[in-house]
N, C-alpha and C positions, 0 to 999 in steps of 0.2 A: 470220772467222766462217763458218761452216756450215751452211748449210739445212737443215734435215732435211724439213719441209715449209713452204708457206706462213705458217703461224702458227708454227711450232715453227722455233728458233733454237736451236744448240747454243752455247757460247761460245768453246770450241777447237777446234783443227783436231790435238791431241795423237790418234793413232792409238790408243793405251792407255787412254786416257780414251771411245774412242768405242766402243771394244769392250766397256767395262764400259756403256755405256748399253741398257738393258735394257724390257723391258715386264711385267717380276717385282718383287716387292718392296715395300716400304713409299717413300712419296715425301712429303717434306715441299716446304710450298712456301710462298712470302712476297711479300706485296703491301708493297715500298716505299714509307718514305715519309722524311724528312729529322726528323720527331719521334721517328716510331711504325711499327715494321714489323710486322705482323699475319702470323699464322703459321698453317697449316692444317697436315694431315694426311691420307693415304689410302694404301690399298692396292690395286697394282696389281688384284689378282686379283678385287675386289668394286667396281672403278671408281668407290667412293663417298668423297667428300670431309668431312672435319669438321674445322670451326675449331678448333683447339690452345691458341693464345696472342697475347697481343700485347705485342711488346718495347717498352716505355716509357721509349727517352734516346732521348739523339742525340752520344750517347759512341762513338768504335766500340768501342773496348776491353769496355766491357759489354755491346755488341747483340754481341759476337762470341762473348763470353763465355758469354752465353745458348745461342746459336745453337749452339754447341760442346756445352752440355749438352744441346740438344735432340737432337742429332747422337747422344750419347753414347744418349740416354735410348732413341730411337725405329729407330737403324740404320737412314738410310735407303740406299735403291742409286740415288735420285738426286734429286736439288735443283730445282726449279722457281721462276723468278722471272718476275714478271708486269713486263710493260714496258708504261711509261706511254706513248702514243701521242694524238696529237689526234686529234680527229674524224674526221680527211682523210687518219689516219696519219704525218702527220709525228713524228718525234722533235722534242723539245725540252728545254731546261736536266736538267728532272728527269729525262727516257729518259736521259739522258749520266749522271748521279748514279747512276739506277740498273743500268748498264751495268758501270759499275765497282765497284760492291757484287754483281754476279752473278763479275767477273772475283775480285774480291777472297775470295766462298765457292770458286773454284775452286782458286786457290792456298792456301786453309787447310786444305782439305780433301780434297781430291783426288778428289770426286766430280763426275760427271757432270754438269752445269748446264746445265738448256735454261731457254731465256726464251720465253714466250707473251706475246703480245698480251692486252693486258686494257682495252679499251677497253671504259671503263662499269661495269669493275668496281666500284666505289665505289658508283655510283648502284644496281645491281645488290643490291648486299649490302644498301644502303640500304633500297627496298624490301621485301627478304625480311623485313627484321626489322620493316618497319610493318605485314608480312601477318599476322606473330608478336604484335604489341603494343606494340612497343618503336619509341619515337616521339622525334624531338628529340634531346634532349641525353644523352639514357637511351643513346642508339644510339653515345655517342663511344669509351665500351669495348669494347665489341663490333664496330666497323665493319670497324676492320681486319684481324682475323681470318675475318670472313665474307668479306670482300673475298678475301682469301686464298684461303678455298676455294670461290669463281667461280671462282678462277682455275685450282684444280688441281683443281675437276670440266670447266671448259672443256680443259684438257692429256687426264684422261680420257678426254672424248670425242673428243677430236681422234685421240687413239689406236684410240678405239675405230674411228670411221671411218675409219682408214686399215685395221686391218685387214679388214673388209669389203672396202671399194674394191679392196684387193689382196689376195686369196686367195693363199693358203701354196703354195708350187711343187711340192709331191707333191699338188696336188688339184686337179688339171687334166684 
């Protein structure tokens, strides 16, 4: 595995894959879960995230099924997967589950797949939607897609502050 920064994790070290990694484009991105994976969407160029879909087995043949037409529907230039981490950052059972569902879109697909950190995304998503209305049980449809796009508005911003921090080499 590959740093790109703190938060951001690439998941290969394939040369051809890290060239196509980009800061253009449409980015889909998915908040694992062992039932339900929650799917967002955004565009590089407006840094703004919106919840998509949420895929409902725990078949993979049909979460990949999905994922494959979401792939087809939205063209994205690259994949984002939120990695569950404890409070303290450790990995545990589910970071490993979802480690190999980020390995596993890499080999279907042949796009780019960074993993971020999403601690709290859930609680996070949870929130937004009782700021909105959506309270309890009403929030089970919806969670994991919001959760989703925590996760690809935090990839956003993490972009965005890096490029600040690091100014472009002809504007020195």
């Amino acid at each position: 595995m590959q740093t790109a920064t703190p938060r951001l994790n690439t998941i290969n070290n394939d040369p051809a894959k890290q060239l196509l990694l980009t800061s253009e484009g449409t980015a889909l991105a998915f908040d694992f879960g062992e039932k339900r994976i929650g799917v967002a969407v955004g565009e590089h160029l407006l840094g703004i995230a919106h919840p998509l879909t949420t895929i409902e087995s725990e078949a993979n043949d049909v979460r990949f099924a999905a994922i494959s037409a979401l792939i087809n529907e939205w063209r994205p230039t690259v994949l984002i997967v939120g990695l569950p981490l404890s409070l303290d950052g450790e990995e545990h059972a589910t970071s490993l589950l979802c480690r190999k569902f980020a390995r596993r879109l890499d080999g279907r697909f042949g796009l780019p797949v960074v993993m971020i950190d999403e601690r709290l995304s859930s609680a996070e998503a949870s929130s937004s939607l009782n700021e909105t209305g959506v309270y309890g049980r009403k929030q089970k449809v919806m969670l994991d897609q919001v959760a989703a796009q925590h996760i690809l508005q935090s990839y956003f911003d993490t972009l965005s502050s890096l490029s600040v921090a690091q100014p472009h080499a002809g504007s020195q």
